[in-house]
N, C-alpha and C positions, 0 to 999 in steps of 0.2 A: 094644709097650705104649704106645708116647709116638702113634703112628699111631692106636689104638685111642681115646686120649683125645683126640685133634685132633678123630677122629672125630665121638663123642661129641658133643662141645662143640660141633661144629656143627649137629648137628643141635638141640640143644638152643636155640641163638641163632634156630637156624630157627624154629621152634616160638613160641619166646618171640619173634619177631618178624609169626608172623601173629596172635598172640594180642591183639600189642600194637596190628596194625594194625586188628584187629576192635574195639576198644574205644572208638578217635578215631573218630568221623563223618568226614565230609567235607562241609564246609558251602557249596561251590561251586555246588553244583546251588541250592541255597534261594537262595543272594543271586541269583542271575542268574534266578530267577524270580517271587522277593515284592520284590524294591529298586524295581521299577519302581511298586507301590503305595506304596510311602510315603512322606512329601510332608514338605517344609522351610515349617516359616511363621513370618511377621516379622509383628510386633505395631509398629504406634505409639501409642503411650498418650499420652495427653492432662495435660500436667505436674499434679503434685500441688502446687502452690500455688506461692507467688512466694517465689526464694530469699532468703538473710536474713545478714545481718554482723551480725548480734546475739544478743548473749551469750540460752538463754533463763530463766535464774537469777542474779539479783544478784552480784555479785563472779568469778563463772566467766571465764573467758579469755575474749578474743574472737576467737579464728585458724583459719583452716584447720584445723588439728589436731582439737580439738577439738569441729569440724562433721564432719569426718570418723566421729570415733567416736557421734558422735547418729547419726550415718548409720548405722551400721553395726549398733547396737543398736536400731534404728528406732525412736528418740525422736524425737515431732513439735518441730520448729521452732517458733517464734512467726512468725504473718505480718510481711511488710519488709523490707527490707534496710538497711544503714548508715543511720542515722537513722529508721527506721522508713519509708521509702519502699519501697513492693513492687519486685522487681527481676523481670519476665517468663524463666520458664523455658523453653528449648526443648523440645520433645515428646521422650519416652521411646523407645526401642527394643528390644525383646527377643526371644529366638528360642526357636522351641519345635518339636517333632515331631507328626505326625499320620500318619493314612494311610485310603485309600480303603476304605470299606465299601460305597458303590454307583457303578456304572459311568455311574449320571447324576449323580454330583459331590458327595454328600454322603461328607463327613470326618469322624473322628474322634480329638480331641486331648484333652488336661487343662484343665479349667476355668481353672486358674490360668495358665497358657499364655495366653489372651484376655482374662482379668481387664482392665477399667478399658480395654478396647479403643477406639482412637479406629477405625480402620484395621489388616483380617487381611485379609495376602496369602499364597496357595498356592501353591508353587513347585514341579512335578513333578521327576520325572528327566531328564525329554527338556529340561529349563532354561525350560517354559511356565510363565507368572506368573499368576492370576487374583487379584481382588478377593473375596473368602469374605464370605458374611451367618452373621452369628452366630445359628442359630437357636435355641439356649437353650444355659444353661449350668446346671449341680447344683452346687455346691461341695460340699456334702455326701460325696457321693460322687467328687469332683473329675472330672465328664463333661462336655465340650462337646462340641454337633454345629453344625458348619457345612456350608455349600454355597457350591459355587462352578459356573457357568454352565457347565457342559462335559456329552460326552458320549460314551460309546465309552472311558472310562478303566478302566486295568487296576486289579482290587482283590484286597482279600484272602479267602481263604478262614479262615472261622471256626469253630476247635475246641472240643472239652469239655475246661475245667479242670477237671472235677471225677473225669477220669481220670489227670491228671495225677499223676507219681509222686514222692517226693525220690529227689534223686539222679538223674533225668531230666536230659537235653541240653536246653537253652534259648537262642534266639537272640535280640540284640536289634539292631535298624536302626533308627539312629537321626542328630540332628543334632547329635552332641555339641560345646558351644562353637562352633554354626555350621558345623562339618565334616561335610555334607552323606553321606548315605544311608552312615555307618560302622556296620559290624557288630562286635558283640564279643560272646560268648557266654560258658556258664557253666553251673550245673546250680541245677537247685528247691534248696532251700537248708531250705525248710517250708514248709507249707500252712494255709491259715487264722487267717494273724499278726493279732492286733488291734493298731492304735497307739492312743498318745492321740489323744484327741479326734478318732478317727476310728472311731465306731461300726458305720457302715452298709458296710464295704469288709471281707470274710474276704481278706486280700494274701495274695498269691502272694510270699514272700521268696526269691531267686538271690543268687546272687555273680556275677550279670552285672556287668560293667564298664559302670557307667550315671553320666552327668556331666552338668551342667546343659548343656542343650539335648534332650536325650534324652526330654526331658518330653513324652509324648502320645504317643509310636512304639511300634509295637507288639513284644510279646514271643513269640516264633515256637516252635513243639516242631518236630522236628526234620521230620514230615510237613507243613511248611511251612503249618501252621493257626498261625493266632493265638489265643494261648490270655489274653493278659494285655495289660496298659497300661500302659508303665511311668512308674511317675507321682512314687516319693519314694525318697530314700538315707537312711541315716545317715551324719551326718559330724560330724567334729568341725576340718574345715579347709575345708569348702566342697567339695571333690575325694572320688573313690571312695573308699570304706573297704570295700569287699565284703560293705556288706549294702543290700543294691534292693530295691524294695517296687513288686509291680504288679497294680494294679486286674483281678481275673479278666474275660472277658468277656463272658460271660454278664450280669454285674451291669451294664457296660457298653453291652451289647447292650438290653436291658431298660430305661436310660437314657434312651439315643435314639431308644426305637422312643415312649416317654412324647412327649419335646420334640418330636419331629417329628410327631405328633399333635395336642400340645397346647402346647405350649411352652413347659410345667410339670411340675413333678411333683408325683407324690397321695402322700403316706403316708399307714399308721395310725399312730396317736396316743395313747397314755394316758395320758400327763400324773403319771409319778411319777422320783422320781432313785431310783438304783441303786448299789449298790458289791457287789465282790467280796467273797465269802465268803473267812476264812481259816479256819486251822485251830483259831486259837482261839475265832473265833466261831460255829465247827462245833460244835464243844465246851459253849460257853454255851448252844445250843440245844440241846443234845441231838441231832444230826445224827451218822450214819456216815459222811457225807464232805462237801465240799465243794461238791458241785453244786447249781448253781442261781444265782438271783440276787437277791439279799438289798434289800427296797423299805425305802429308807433314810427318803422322804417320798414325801405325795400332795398334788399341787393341787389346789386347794378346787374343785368345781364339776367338774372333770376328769375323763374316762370312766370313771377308774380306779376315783375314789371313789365313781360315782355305783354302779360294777359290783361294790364292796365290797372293794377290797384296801385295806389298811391297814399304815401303817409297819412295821415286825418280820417282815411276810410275806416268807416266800422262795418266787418260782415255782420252781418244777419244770418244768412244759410250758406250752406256748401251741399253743395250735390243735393238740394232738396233737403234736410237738413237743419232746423233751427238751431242756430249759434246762442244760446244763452247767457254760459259764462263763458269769458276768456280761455279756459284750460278747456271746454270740450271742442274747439278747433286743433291745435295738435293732435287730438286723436282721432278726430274724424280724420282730419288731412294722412294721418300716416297709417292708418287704415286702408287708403284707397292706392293703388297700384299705379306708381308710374305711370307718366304717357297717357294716363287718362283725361279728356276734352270734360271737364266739369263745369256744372254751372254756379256763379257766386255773385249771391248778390247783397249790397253793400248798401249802405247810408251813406250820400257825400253831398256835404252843406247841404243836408236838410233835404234832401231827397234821394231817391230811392233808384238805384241801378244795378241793372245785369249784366255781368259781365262772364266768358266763357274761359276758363282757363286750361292750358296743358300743362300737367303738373314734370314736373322732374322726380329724378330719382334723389333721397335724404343722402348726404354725405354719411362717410361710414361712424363719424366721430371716432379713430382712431379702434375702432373695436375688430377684434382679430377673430371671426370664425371657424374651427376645422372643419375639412369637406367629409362627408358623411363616413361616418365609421376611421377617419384617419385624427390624427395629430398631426399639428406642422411639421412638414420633415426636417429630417435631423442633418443633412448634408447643406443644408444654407444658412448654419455656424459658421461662420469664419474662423481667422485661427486667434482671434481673442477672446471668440465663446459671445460674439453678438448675434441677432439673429433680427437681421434690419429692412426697412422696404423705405420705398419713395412716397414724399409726402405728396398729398393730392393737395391740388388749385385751393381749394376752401381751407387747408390746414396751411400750406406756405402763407395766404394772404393774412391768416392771423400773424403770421410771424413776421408782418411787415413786407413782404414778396421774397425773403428770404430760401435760399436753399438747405436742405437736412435731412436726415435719415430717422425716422421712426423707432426708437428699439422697441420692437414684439417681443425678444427674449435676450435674457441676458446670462451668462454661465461663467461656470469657470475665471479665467482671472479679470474680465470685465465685473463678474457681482462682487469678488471679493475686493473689488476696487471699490465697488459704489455705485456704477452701471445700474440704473433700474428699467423695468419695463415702462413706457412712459414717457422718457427721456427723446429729445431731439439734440440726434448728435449736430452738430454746425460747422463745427472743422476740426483737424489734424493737426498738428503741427505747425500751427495756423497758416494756415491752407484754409480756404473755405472750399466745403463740401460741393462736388457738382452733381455725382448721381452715386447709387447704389455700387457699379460697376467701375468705375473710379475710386471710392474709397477702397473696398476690396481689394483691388490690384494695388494699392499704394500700403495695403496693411502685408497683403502677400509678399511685396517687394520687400519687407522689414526684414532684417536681420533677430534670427532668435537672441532671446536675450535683452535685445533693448527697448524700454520704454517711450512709448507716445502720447502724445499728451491732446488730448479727446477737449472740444469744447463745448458742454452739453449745456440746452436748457431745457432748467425742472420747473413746470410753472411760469413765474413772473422773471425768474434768476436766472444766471450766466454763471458757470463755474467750469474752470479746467478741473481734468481727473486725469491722473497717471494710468497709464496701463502696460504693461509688462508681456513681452509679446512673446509666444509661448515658442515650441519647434512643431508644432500641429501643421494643418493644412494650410 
């Protein structure tokens, strides 16, 4: 009897051990043939203003400590250092993932990976270094494409997420904290996560083990396609918590094929705010469920209102289309191309109408992209090292109809002042700003040597900042 169960039980460990081995992958074959597509790259960033020993509220400590914690909650400094003199900061460094999409040198990493780039270098597998041009970046959808000089590089092959399953094997290569081409995998976790304030991106959520550096490298199924981007976590310490968020890539793909065209991107546009339906406001309307997305306001003059939707409307579809939740309208809408005559049809008191809209083009949100294969050029520095444009209708009307200048870049003795990219200059000398070509000629006009005192707002704030005007151009 005791022979009979020895038996048994072996066979049964048998069993349950090819069961077991069929259920782990083996992920040896994929790293030993996508590692060599994807690429370690180091940013130098150009310092964000001159550091400071000064308290930036009355009575507040003046210590290390306490610079620490503004750091850390990313509250701006006041420009200066002890006694209010600027103190020059050294250039930034940070590290981020990417990886080859074409075998003549164009990359694909996260927007916020090259943010504020002075200098991106590309680091293959085989230890070659190149110099990368930022050809545009999205923040929206957090996509940059770069290029770098080469040719004959190995890349990836690109899948469909949109077969992707939960509960699927997922791999990710990556440079987590600078530890060059590490793998670590995991499975889909859901499909189609909206975050805040991240309307235009359906994520791919894993429990890949993903840590800062990881940002930009791609997310592998187990047929060694890339299916995703991995580009955000959540945490609540800065380190994994087992929930990753990656850019599918298709949306991706889509991205780069726009920048490397054009060095921009087009949306549509309608011009209204949005909020999720609940269930009690299902209810107040008379609604059977919750779908769709509830038009909370319309800008005046905006596609929206000119094509007839009005506060209280809930779409239902766009362009044929079912609106389900709130966040899959942003994407559908910025999806669709400008100047397109679409149809939308909406719930209003309780019944059911079509209405045909022409969309507009999405305001740029302040987002600065280079034209194919360039950087902004360098000759629309001024001679305080700002690098400024005119604000458009949609950005003046947040400022109240206010006029201002944009900084796109800031150098020299403008950063070491405080100048950030970001920044709406408002006036001179107080002088209020009229255009681009007017302030110029009033900084031109300046005597080398002497200081002007800039009124910028950062955010919700209003602060003068000195600056010290060079003998440049």
């Amino acid at each position: 009897m005791l022979k009979k169960l020895i038996a048994v039980s072996a066979i049964c460990l048998s069993f349950a051990g090819t069961a077991f081995s069929k259920e782990l992958p083996d992920f040896t074959e994929l790293a030993e043939k996508q590692g060599a597509a994807v690429v370690n790259i180091s940013v130098t960033q150009a310092p964000q203003g001159a550091a400071t020993g000064m308290s930036p509220f009355p009575g507040m400590p003046d210590d290390e400590a306490m610079g620490e914690l503004f750091r850390r909650f990313g509250i701006p400094m006041p420009p200066g250092g002890p006694g209010g003199q600027p103190v020059p900061q050294q250039p930034a460094q940070s590290f981020g993932s990417g990886f080859i999409i074409g075998s003549d040198g164009y990359v694909l990493t996260n927007a916020h990976v090259v943010r504020d780039a002075e200098e991106v270098v590309v680091k293959l597998s085989d230890k070659r270094e190149f110099k990368a041009k930022v050809i545009g970046a999205d923040r929206r959808t957090d996509i940059a494409l770069l290029k770098i000089e080469a040719s004959g590089l190995p890349k990836v092959t690109v899948g469909d997420p949109n077969v992707l399953k939960v509960g699927e094997w997922v791999v990710a290569i990556g440079s987590p904290f600078g530890l060059e081409n590490t793998m670590t995998a995991g499975i889909v976790s859901a499909k189609g996560r909206a975050l805040p304030q991240e309307n235009f991106v359906p994520f791919i959520q894993t429990d890949v083990a993903i840590n800062p550096g990881n940002s930009g490298g791609p997310l592998f199924n187990l047929k060694g396609e890339v299916v995703g981007i991995n580009s955000q976590i959540y945490s609540r310490t800065g380190g994994y918590m087992g929930l990753s968020f990656a850019i599918p890539i298709d949306v991706a793909i889509d991205i780069s094929n726009q920048l490397k065209a054009t060095g921009k991107i087009s949306r549509g546009w309608l011009g209204i705010g949005i909020q999720e339906i609940t269930k009690e406001l299902a209810e107040s309307f008379g609604m059977k469920n919750t779908n769709g997305a509830l038009v909370a306001g319309v800008e005046k003059g905006s596609p929206a209102e000119k094509g007839g939707l009005e506060a209280g409307d809930v779409i239902t579809k766009f362009d044929g289309k079912a609106i389900v939740a709130s966040s899959d309208l942003p994407r559908a809408v910025g999806a669709t191309k400008p100047n397109k005559q679409v149809p939308v049809e909406v719930l209003r008191k309780g019944a059911t109408k079509n209405l045909t809209i022409t969309l507009g083009e999405m305001p740029s949100d302040n987002e600065v992209a280079a034209t194919p294969g360039k950087l902004p050029s360098k000759p629309e520095v001024n001679r305080i090292g700002l690098l400024l444009k005119d604000l458009t209708p949609q950005q003046k009307k947040k400022l109240g109809g206010k006029n201002g200048l944009l900084v796109v870049d800031a150098q020299g003795a403008s950063a070491q002042s405080g100048i950030r990219r970001g920044d709406v200059i408002l006036g001179l000398n107080n002088t209020e700003v009229e255009s681009l070509d007017q302030f110029n000629r009033q900084i031109a006009a300046t005597a080398s040597g002497k200081t002007v005192a800039l009124l910028v707002q950062r955010g919700e704030n209003t602060l003068y900042v000195p600056v010290k005007v060079g003998s440049g151009k």
